[in-house]
C-alpha positions in Angstrom: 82.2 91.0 69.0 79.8 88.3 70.0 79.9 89.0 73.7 80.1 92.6 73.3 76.9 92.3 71.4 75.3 90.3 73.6 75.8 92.3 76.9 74.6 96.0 75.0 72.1 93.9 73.7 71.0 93.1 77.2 70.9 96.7 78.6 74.9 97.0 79.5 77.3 99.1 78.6 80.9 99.5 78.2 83.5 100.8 80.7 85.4 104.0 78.3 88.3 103.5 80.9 89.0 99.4 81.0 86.9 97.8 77.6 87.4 94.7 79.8 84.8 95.9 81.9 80.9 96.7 81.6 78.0 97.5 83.4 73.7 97.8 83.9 71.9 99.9 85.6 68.2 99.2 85.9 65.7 101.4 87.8 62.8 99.0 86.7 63.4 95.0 86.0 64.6 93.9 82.4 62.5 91.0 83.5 59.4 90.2 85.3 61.0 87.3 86.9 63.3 89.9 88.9 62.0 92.2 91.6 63.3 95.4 92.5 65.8 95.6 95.7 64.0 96.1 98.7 65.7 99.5 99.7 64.4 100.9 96.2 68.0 101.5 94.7 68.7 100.2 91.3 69.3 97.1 90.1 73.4 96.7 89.6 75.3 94.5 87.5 79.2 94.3 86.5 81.1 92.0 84.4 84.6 92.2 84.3 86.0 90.2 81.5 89.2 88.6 80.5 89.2 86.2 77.3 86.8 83.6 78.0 86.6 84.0 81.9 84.1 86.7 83.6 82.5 87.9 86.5 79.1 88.8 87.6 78.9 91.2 90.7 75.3 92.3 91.2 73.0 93.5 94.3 70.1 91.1 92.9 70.4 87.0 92.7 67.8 87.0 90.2 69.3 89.4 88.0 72.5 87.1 87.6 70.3 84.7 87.5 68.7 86.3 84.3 71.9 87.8 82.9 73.0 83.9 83.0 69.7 82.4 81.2 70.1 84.9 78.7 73.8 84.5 77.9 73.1 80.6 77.6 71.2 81.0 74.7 73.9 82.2 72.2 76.8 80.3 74.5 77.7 77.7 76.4 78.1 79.4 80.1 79.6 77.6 83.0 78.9 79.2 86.3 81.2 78.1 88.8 79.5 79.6 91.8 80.9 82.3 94.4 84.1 83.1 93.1 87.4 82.7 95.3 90.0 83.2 92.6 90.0 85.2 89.5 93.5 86.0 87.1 95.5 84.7 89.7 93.5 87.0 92.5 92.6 85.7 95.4 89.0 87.0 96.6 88.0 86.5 100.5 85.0 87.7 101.9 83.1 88.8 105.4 79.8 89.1 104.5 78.8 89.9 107.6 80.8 92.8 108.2 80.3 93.7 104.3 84.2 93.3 103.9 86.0 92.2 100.6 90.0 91.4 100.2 91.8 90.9 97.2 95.3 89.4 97.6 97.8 88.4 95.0 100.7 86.1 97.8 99.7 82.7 95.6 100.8 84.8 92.2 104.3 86.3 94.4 104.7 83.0 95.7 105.2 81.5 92.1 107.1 84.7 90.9 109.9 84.0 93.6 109.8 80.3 92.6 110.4 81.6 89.1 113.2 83.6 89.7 114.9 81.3 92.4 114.2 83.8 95.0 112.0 81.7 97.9 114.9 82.2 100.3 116.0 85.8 98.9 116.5 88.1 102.5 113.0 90.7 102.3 113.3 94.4 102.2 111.6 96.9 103.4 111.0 99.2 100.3 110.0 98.5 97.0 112.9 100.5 95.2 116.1 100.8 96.3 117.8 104.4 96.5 120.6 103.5 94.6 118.5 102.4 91.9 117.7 105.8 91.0 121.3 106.7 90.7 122.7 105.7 86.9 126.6 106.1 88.5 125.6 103.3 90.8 128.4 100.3 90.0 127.0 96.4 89.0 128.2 94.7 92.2 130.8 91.8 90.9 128.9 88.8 89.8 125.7 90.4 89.9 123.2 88.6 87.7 125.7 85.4 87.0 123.1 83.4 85.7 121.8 85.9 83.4 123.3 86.4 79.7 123.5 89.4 78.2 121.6 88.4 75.6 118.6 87.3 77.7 119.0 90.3 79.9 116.6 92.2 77.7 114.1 89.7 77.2 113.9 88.3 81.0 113.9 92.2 82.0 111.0 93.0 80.1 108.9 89.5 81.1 109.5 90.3 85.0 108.7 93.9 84.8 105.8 93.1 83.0 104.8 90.9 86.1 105.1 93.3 88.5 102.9 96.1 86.6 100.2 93.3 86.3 100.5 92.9 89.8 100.5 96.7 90.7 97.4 97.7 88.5 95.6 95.0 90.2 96.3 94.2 94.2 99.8 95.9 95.0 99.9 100.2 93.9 102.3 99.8 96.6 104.7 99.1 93.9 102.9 101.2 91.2 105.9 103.5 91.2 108.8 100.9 91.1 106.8 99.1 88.2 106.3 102.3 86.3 110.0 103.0 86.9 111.3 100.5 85.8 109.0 100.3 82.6 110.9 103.1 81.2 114.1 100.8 80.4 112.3 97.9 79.1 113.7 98.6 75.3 117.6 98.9 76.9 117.9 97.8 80.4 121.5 97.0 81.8 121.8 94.7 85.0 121.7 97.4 87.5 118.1 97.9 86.5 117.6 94.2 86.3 119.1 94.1 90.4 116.1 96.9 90.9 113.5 94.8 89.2 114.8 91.7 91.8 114.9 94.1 94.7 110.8 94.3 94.2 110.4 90.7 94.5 112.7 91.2 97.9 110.0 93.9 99.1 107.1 91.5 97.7 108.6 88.3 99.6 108.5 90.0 102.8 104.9 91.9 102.1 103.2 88.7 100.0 100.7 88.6 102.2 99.3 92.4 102.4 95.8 92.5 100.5 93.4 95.0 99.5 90.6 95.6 101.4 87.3 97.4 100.7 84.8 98.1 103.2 86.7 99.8 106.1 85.4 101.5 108.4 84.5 104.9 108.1 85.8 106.2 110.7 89.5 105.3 109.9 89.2 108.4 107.1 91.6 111.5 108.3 89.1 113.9 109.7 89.7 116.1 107.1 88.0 114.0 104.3 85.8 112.0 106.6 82.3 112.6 104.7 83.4 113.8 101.5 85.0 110.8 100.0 83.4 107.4 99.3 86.8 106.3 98.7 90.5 106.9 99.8 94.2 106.6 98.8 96.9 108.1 100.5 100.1 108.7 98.6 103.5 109.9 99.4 105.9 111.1 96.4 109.4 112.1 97.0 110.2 113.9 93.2 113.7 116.0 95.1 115.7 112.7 95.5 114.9 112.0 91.8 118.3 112.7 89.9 117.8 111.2 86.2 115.0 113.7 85.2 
């Protein structure tokens, strides 16, 4: 409640979609030590928050500057300076060409250390079609060095790092994730083999990344200057036999 105090206190608000998350909008300075950006667009300012660790992405240096005067009065603030890695996200930048990546292949890297699966053979989709299939048979000495009763409890702890990593740098496997989230409270080994065939599919696409700032002229022609942003998705619902 402190923080959150302190930021609305300090012209911010709260993001109604992620709490984690607030933002300030100023169209004239909250300071007079902070000028107005040249091009006459407001001053910005978000801070993402997780427990004690934050971020500060702004279009004014004296703004954070500000922002990180005015925290220091109430709490002890550490700035550690352009940030490179954040929750286990790596963040890579081309300031020049005004180009961002975010890229989670440290945080796979570790997953497939955790499961013994460094020298697992990749695949090419996230989700294996049988997977969908509840006649699908276990193959024999599937899962040998799991117990069934720390099936349910390993289950649950790898699916849940999967849909960390598909809310924040893979939606690539938002669909897998979210599958396999609906047997977290009784999963049986085939659905722990679908959970492992993800970490194939993220061994052999660790190091894919998002990227913001493309061009615009890579948008379909069809959108091209009606969308700031785009996705492109591809859903399959006929080969879906459970439901």
């Amino acid at each position: 409640m402190l923080f959150f105090s302190l930021l609305i206190g300090l012209g911010m608000s709260r993001c109604e979609c992620d709490h984690g998350v607030f933002f300030g909008e100023w169209s004239t300075p909250p300071n007079p030590s902070i000028a107005m950006p040249p091009n006459s667009s407001p001053l910005i300012l978000f801070v993402p928050l997780h427990v004690d660790d934050g971020l500060g992405i702004t279009n004014s240096e004296p703004l954070y500057l500000w922002f990180l005067k005015s925290l220091s009065v109430r709490l002890h603030v550490v700035d550690l300076g352009p940030c490179s890695k954040f929750l286990n996200i790596l963040i890579v930048h081309h300031r020049v060409h005004h180009r961002l990546w975010l890229s989670s292949h440290l945080y796979v890297s570790e997953l497939l250390t955790d499961w013994n699966m460094t020298n697992c053979r990749p695949t090419s989709t996230p989700l294996a079609p049988p997977a969908s299939s509840a006649a699908t048979p276990v193959p024999p000495n599937a899962l040998s060095d799991v117990s069934d009763d720390d099936l349910k409890p390993k289950y649950q702890r790898l699916v849940g790092c999967l849909l960390y990593l598909a809310v924040t740098t893979r939606p690539d496997i938002a669909f897998a994730s979210m599958w396999l989230g609906q047997f977290s409270s009784t999963p049986n080994h085939l659905h722990f083999l679908a959970a492992k065939h993800v970490l194939c599919y993220l061994a052999g696409t660790r190091i894919l990344a998002l990227e913001y700032g493309g061009e615009a002229s890579l948008a379909p022609d069809t959108i091209r200057g009606y969308m700031h942003n785009m996705g492109c998705s591809h859903a399959d619902w006929a080969s879906n036999s459970l439901d």
